[in-house]
C-alpha positions as CSV (number, residue, x, y, z in Angstrom):
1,X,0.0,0.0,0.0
2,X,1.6,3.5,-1.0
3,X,1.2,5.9,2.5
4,X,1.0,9.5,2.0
5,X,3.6,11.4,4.0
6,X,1.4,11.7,6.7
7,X,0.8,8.3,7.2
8,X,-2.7,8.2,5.5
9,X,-3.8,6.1,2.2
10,X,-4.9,8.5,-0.3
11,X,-5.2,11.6,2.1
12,X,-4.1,14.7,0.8
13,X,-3.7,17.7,3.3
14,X,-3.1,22.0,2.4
15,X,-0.3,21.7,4.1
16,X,1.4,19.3,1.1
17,X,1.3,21.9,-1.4
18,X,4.9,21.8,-2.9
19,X,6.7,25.1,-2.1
20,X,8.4,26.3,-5.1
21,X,11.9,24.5,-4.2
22,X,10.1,21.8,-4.0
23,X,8.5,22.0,-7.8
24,X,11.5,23.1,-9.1
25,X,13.5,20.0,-7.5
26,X,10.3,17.5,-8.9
27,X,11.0,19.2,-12.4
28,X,14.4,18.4,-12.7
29,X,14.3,15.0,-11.0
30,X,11.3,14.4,-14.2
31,X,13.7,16.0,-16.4
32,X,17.0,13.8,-15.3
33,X,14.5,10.5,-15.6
34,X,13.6,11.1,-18.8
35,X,17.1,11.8,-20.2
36,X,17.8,7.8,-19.1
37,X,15.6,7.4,-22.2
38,X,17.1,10.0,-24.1
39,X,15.4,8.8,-27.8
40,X,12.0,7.2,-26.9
41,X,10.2,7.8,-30.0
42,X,7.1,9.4,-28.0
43,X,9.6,11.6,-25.4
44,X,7.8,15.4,-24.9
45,X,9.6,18.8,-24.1
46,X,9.2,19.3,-20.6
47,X,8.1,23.0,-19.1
48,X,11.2,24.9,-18.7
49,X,9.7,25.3,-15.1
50,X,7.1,24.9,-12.6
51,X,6.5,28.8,-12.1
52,X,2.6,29.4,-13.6
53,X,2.7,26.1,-14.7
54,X,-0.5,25.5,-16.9
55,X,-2.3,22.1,-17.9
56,X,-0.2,21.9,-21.1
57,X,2.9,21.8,-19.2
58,X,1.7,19.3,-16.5
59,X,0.1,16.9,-19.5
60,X,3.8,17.4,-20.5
61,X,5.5,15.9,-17.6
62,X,2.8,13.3,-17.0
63,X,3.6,11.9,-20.4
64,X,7.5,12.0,-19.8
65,X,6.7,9.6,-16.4
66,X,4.1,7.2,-18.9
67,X,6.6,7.1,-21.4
68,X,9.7,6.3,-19.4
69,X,7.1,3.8,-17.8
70,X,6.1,2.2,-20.9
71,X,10.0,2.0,-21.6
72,X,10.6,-0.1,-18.4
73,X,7.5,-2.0,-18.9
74,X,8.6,-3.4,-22.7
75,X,12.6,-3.8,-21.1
76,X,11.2,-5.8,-18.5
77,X,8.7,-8.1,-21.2
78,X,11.5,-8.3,-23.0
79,X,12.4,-11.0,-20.7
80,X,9.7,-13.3,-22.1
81,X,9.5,-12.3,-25.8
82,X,13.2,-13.1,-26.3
83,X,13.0,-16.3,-24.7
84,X,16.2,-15.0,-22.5
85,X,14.3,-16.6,-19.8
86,X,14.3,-20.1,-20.9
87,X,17.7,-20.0,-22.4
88,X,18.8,-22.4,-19.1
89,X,16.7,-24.8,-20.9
90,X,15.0,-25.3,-17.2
């Protein structure tokens, strides 16, 4: 189960609104993820930063996080279409 900071499933309080550190440091944490996948054919130009950030820009860095996702979802099913796993023969 994924617990908030504050100990609670799902609960979001006021007092969790990021500060503008905070956004900035999210941003380039986004930014230094998605560079791991520096030519995924779907890869978006993120916000240049968090300061009046409108719905484009978060769409933006959503779509970074579901397509670094999607990138570590087909490495890891790799696994199977490759037949890597049974190479042992086992």
């Amino acid at each position: 189960m994924d617990y908030g900071s504050n100990g609670h499933i799902g609960t979001w309080l006021v007092s969790m609104i990021p500060h503008s550190d905070d956004a900035a440091g999210y941003l380039e944490r986004v930014r230094m993820v998605q560079d791991v996948f520096p030519n995924l054919p779907w890869a978006v130009e993120l916000p240049e930063t968090m300061n009046r950030l409108g719905t484009e820009g978060a769409n933006r860095i959503e779509l970074a996080l579901l397509g670094v996702s999607q990138a570590i979802e087909r490495m890891e099913n790799s696994w199977f279409s490759s037949g890597e796993i049974d190479a042992g023969g086992f």
